[in-house]
C-alpha positions, 0 to 999 in steps of 0.5 A: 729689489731683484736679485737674479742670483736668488729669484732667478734668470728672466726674459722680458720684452723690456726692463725699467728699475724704478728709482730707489730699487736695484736689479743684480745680475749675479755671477754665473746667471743672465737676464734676456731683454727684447728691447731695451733698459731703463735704469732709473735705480740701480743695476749691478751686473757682477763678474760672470753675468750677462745682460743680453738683449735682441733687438739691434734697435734697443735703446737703453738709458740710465747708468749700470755698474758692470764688474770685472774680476782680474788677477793681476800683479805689479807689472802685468798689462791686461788688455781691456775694453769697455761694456758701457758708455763714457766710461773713462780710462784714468777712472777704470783704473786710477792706479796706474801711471799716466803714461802706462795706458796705451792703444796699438798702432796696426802698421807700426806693430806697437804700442801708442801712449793714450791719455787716460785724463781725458780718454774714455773707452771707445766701444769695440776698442782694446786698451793695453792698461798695466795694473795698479802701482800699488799692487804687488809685485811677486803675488797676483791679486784680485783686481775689480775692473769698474765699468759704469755707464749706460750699456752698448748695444747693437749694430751702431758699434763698429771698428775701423779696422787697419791691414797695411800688409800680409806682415801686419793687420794686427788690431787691438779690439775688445767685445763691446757688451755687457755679455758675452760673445762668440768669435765664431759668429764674429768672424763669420759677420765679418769674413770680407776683412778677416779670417778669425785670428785672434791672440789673448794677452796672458801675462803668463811668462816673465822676460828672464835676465841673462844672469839668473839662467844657465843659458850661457852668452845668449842673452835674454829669455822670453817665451810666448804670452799669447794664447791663440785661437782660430777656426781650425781650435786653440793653443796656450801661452807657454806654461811651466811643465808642472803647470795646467795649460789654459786654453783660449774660448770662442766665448768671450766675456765681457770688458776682455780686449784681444788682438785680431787679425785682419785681411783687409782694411774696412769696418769690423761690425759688431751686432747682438747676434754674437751676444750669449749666455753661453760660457763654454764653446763645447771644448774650452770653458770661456777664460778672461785672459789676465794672468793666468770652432764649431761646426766643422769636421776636425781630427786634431791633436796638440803636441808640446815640447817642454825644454830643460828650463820647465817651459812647456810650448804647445802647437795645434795640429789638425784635419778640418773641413775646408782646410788646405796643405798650403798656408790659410790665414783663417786655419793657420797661425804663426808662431811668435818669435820667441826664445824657445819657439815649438811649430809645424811648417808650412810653406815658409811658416812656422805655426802655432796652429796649422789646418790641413786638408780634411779628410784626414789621410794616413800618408800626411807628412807634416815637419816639425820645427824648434827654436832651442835656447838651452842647451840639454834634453827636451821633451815632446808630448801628446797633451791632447787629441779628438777625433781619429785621434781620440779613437786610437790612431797612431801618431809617429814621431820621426826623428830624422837624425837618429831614424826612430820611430815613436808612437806619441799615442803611446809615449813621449819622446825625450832628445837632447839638443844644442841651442839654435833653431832646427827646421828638419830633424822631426817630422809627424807621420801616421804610419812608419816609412810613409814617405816615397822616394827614389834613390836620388832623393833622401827622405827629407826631402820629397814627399808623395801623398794624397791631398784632396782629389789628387796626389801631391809631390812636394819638395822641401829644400829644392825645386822639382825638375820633373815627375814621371810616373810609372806602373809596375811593370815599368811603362811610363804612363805620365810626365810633367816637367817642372821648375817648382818645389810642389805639384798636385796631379788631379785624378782626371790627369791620370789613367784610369785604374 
């Protein structure tokens, strides 16, 4: 019997357990095998461990025991996806009612009822499963998700990913080993059919019935359950003001089923390059959504607003090598059509996340929107930042009805405001009255800035007719005439000096 909790990792070139004996991979440690394992007696790999392997070749035989620790109540769905082979859905979870297990359908933007008596889990395949009939419903409680078969592994796990269109491609996959994975890496394998979206499940927040809120005729109250990831960093679920907000990883642990994005319609290939026994992508430890990037230059910051029901919606702002000002799926998330909704615009988008041209430069103008279902007072908030921003640049919230100009870096800023959505009261600005303008245009609407190699001039509500540009003693040294709501002047169209 081997206990790795007790006498320690290992790395082998392979692993027989012989009959009779047991291998156990405890919480928190992980063994590395070159090629594959033959599990002639027992082996158990508790919640946290890792079994990784290197060759993609690697055959395994035998049967392990796999366990997974979740916090559930009655009603939540945890999204699920199996680490073995053979492993079927009824027998995972036999609490649950028949008719609550269910795969997604990409084009439809739903679910789809799956039999659980007679459907095992497909690898690379997530399944939304409701918790146990039997569990309680007001407190969460330790549910141990069973997984028992012989262990996936290497490049023979695939995924047939569905895009029918830019409005769509959402598909519900899940990491199909006994370890843990990286989506950076994931993304990467697979940059032709997707950008690195990817949305996790938190059974954070309950639907609230129009009768227990103070929110008049406005019908029933949701708020956004899913944390979200991308290249550009990560935002929370909306979590209660009070409450600790809990960040999506890179690093994904094992049975854990999440939603990506898809560009393109093809095959989603999973290999043992993306397994690891790492358990924190050097910002967020790795979570298992239930209840409850890397390498590139960034200077972000996180901003929430908490509105007067105690909810707190956090957005993620940021300067990232290869990012753009105009929309970019692998940099840019859309927000969900919640409620209370917190977001930065782009374009015609409104963001949970938004990448932005790197380096960074102080004359960015960035708008801000909300979705208020309250009337009453809001807050917004510097939760987090890196980068310039963690070394003390300044970051001004601009007020358009009121003028004022507040430094998050120093304070948060409370306003009250009716119900409805709002798309320009705030903008993110770094320095006061850095947006240029002529008297026939106000502030709100046309914005001038450098982006890359040139400068920009952007308008937010109507289309351009023409730029002229002038030097200080009046001569006018360029024109372009314009039917459009932005244009970028490249450095080799302007004069020198």
């Amino acid at each position: 019997d081997y206990q790795t909790g007790t006498f320690g990792t290992f790395e082998a070139c392979s692993c027989e357990i012989e009959s009779g004996k047991k291998l156990v991979i405890s919480a928190g440690t992980h063994i590395t095998l070159e090629r594959g394992l033959s599990a002639k007696g027992e082996v158990e790999i508790e919640s946290d461990g890792n079994l990784i392997q290197i060759s993609d070749s690697a055959v395994n035989s035998g049967s392990v025991t796999l366990k997974r620790n979740s916090k559930q109540k009655r009603l939540d769905y945890t999204y699920w996806g199996s680490p073995v082979a053979g492993q079927n859905l009824k027998a995972f979870s036999p609490g649950t009612r028949n008719s609550l297990f269910y795969t997604y359908l990409e084009g439809e933007n739903s679910f789809q009822v799956v039999n659980p008596l007679t459907t095992s889990f497909d690898p690379g395949k997530g399944y939304a499963i409701r918790a146990s009939d039997g569990a309680n419903s007001s407190t969460s409680e330790l549910f141990v998700g069973t997984f028992i078969g012989t262990p996936n592994n290497g490049s023979n796990i695939s995924f047939d990913l569905k895009y029918s269109g830019v409005e769509n491609g959402w598909n519900l996959i899940s990491n199909p080993y006994p370890s843990n994975i990286d989506l950076h890496s994931l993304t990467a394998l697979n940059s032709g059919v997707t950008d690195g979206l990817y949305y996790f499940w938190t059974n954070t927040n309950a639907w609230v019935s129009n009768g227990s809120t103070s929110n008049g005729s406005y019908g029933t109250y949701s708020q956004n359950n899913y944390a979200i990831i991308n290249a550009l960093g990560s935002t929370p679920a909306a979590t209660p003001a009070s409450g600790d907000a809990v960040y999506p990883s890179s690093i994904v642990k094992p049975g854990q089923g999440f939603i990506i994005k898809a560009k393109a319609s093809g095959t989603l290939q999973f290999n043992n390059s993306l397994r690891t026994s790492d358990t924190t992508d050097g910002i967020h430890e790795s979570v298992f959504f239930n209840n409850k990037g890397a390498g590139l230059n960034k200077d972000r910051i996180w901003l929430s607003l908490t509105t007067p029901k105690g909810s707190k919606n956090t957005l993620l702002l940021g300067y990232v090598e290869g990012g753009s000002n105009g929309y970019d799926p692998k940099f840019d998330a859309k927000a969900m059509n919640t409620s209370d909704r917190f977001y930065s615009i782009c374009e015609d988008h409104g963001l949970s996340i938004q990448g932005r041209s790197y380096p960074f430069v102080t004359g960015d103008v960035v708008p801000l929107g909300a979705r208020y279902y309250d009337p009453g007072t809001y807050t917004i908030k510097l939760e987090n930042k890196d980068g310039v921003f963690a070394s003390g640049q300044s970051v001004y919230l601009k007020d358009n009805e009121t003028g004022a100009y507040v430094n998050l870096q120093e304070e948060s800023y409370s306003f009250t405001a009716s119900h409805g959505d709002d798309n320009s009261r705030f903008e993110i600005v770094y320095v006061p009255n850095v947006t240029l303008t002529t008297s026939s245009a106000g502030k709100e609407d046309v914005q001038v800035y450098r982006e890359g190699e040139g400068f920009t001039v952007s308008a937010r509500y109507s289309s351009l007719e023409g730029v002229e540009l002038y030097d200080l003693s009046g001569k006018l040294l360029y024109k372009k005439q314009l039917n459009s709501k932005k244009y970028t002047m490249s450095n080799e169209e302007l004069p020198s000096g």
